[in-house]
Structures are given as C-alpha cells and as structure tokens.
C-alpha positions as CSV (number, residue, x, y, z in Angstrom):
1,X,135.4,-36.3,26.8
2,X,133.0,-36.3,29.7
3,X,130.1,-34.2,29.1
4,X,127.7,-32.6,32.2
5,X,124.7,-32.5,31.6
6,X,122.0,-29.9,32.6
7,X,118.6,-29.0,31.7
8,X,118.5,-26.9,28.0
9,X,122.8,-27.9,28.4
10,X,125.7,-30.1,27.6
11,X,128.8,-28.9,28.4
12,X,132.5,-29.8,29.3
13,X,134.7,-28.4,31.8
14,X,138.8,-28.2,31.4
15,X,140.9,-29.2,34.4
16,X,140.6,-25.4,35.6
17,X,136.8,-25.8,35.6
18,X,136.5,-23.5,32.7
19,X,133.8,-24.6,30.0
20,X,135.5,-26.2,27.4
21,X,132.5,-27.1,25.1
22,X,129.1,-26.4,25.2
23,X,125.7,-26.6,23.4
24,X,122.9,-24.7,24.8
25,X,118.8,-25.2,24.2
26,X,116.7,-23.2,25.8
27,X,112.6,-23.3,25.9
28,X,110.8,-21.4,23.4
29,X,107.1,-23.1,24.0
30,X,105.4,-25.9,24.9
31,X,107.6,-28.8,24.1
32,X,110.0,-26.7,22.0
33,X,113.9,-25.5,22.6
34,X,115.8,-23.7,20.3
35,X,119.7,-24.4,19.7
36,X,121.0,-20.9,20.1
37,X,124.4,-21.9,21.2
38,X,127.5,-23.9,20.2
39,X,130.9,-23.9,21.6
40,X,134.5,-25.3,21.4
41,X,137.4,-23.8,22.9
42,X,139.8,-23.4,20.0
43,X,142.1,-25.5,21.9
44,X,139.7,-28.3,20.5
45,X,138.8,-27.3,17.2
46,X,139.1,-29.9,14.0
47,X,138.0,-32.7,16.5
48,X,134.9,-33.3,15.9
49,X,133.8,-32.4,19.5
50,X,131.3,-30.0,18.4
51,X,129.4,-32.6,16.3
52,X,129.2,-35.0,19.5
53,X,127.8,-32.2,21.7
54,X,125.0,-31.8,18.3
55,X,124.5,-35.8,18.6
56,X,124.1,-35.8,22.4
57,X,121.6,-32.6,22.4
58,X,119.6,-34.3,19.6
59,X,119.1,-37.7,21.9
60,X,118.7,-35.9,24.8
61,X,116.1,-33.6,23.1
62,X,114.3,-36.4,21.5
63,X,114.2,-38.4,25.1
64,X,112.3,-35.5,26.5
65,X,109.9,-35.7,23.4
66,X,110.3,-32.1,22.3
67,X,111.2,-30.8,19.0
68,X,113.9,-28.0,18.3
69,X,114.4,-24.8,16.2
70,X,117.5,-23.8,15.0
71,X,119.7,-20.4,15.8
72,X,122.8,-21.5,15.9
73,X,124.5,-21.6,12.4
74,X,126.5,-25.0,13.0
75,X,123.8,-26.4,14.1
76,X,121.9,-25.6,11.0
77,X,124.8,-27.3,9.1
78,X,124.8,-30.4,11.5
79,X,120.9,-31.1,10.7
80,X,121.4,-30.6,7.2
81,X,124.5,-33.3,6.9
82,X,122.7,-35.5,9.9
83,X,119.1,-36.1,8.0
84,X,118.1,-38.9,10.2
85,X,118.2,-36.4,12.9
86,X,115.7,-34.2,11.1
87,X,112.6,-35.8,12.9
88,X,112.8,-33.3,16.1
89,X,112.4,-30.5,14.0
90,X,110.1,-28.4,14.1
91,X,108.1,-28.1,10.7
C-alpha cells in the first residue's frame, strides 16, 4: 500500500480517490501532536494495515523530534504491544 503523506497525516487513497486508511496527529504544543485518529475502510480490515499506518506515524513523529499523546484507542493498544516505540511519548 502506498501511503501520502502530509503534515499531522498518513493516509491512502482507493482507486476512486476515496481515503482508504488514515492516521491523523495534530499539534497540541510545542513539539507535541496527539493521535486522535485511526482509520481503515472495512474493506481492509484483519490486514494489519492499521498497524503500519501506527509504525509509519511513530517514525515520522520521531524524525520531526516531537513526542505524542494518545486519543485514539488503537493507538493506545498499538504503544502498549509496540514498547520500543514508547520513547516519543509523552511522560
């Protein structure tokens, strides 16, 4: 899958153009975004899609040396199951 990439989002389009998947992070402060948002079309569901978009957020994230708080309730899980990713959070 070929994710687009824009600033606080990752997201995929479908042939149509419609978003497909998606992972939003908008700014909540200085050097801090907030994953609010996670999406996969049901279409896409049981792939592991949404898991990539949380691994591609969490590098892109970390590249722009900010840390994250955490809204959305898979990406809760995702940190908890991903503890090597834990370092961008916010404490």
């Amino acid at each position: 899958m070929n994710f687009s990439y824009e600033p606080n989002r990752i997201f995929a389009t479908g042939t149509e153009g419609k978003v497909i998947a998606e992972v939003t992070f908008p700014n909540v402060g200085d050097n801090v975004v907030n994953i609010n948002h996670t999406f996969v079309d049901q279409s896409l569901r049981g792939q592991g899609i949404a898991s990539i978009l949380l691994d591609e957020a969490y590098k892109e994230i970390k590249k722009q040396n900010k840390k994250v708080t955490l809204t959305c309730s898979y990406a809760v899980k995702w940190f908890e199951q991903h503890s090597s990713c834990k370092d961008i959070l916010v404490r």
